[in-house]
Backbone as CSV, one residue per row, in Angstrom:
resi,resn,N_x,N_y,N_z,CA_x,CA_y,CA_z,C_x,C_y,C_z
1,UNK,105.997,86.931,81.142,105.426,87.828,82.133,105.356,87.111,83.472
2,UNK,105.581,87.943,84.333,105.596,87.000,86.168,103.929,87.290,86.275
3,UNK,103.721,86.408,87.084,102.147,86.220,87.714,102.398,85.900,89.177
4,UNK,102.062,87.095,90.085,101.926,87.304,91.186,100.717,86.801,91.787
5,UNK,101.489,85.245,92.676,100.112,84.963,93.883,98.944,85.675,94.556
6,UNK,98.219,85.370,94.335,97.094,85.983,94.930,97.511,86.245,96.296
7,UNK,97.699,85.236,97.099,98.096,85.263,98.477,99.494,86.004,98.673
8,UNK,100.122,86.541,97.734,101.107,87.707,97.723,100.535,89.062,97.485
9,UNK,99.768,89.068,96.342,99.395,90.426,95.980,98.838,90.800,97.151
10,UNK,97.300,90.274,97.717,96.533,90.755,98.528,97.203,91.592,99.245
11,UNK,97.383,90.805,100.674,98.684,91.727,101.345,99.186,92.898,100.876
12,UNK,100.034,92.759,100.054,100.562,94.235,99.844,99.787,94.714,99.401
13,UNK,99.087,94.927,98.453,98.155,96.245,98.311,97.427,96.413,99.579
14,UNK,96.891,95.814,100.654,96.499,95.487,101.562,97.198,96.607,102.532
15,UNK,98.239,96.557,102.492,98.979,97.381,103.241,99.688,98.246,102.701
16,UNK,99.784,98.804,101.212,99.860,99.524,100.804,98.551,100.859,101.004
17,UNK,97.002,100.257,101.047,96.130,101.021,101.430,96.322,101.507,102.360
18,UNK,96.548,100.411,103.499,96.507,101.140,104.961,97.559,101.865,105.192
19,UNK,98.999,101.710,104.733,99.945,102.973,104.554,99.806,104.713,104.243
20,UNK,98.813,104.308,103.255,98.539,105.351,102.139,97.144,105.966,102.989
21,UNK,96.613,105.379,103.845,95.556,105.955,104.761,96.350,106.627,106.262
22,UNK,97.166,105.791,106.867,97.628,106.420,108.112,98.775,107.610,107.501
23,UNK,99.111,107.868,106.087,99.687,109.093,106.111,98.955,110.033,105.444
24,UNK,97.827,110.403,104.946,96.656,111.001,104.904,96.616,111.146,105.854
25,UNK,95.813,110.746,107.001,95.470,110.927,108.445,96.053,111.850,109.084
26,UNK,97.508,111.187,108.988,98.727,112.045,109.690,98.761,113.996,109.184
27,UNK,98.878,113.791,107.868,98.641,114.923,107.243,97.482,115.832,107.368
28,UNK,96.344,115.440,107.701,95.247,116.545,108.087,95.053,116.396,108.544
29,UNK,95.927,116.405,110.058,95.453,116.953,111.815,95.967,118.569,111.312
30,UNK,94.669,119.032,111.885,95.006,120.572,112.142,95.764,121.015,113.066
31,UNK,96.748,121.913,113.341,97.142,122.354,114.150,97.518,124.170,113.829
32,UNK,96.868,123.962,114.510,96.019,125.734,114.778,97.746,126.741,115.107
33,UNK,97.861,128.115,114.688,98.943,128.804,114.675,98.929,129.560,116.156
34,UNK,100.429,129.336,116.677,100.191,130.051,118.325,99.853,131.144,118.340
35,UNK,100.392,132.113,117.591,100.108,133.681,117.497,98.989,133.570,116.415
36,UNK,97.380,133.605,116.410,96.701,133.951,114.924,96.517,135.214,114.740
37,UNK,96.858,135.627,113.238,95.965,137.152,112.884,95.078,137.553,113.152
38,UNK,94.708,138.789,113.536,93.394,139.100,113.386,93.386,140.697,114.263
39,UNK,92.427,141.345,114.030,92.272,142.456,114.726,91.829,142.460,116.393
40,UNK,92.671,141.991,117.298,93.202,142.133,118.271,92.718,143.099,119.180
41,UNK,92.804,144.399,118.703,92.951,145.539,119.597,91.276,146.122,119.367
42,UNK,90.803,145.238,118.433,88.717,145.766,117.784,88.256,144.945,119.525
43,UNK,89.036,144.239,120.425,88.604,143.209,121.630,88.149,144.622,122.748
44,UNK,89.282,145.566,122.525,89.665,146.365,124.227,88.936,147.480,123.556
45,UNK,88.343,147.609,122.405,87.520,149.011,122.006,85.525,148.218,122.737
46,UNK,85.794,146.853,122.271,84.446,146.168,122.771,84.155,145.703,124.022
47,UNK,85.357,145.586,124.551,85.214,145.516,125.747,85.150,143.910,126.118
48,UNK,85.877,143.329,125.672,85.658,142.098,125.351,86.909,141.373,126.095
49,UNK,86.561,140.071,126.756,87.717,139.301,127.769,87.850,137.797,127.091
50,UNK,89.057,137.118,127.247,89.140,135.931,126.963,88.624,135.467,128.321
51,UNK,88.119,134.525,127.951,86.983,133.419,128.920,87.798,132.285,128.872
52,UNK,88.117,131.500,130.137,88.791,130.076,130.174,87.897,129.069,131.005
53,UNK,87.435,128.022,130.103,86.724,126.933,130.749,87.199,125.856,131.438
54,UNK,87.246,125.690,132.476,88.047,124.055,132.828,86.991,123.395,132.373
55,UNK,87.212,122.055,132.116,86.492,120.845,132.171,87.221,119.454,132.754
């Protein structure tokens, strides 16, 4: 059987975690749909305006 250095293993699993974390990460940024569903036209029966904030 091989027996892997300590001062080898570490490391890679080491950076196998942090791999396995920055593509998680990557994967659940939301990004919201340009056109969303929704009842639309229930806005101009309420009387209702999109509002834009600078900051």
């Amino acid at each position: 059987m091989w027996r892997i250095p300590t001062y080898v293993a570490i490391p890679v699993v080491a950076a196998a975690i942090y791999l396995a974390l920055c593509y998680i990460a990557n994967r659940t940024v939301y990004f919201p749909a340009k056109y969303p569903e929704g009842l639309w036209d229930a806005q101009a029966l309420l009387h209702a305006t999109d509002v834009w904030l600078d900051t």
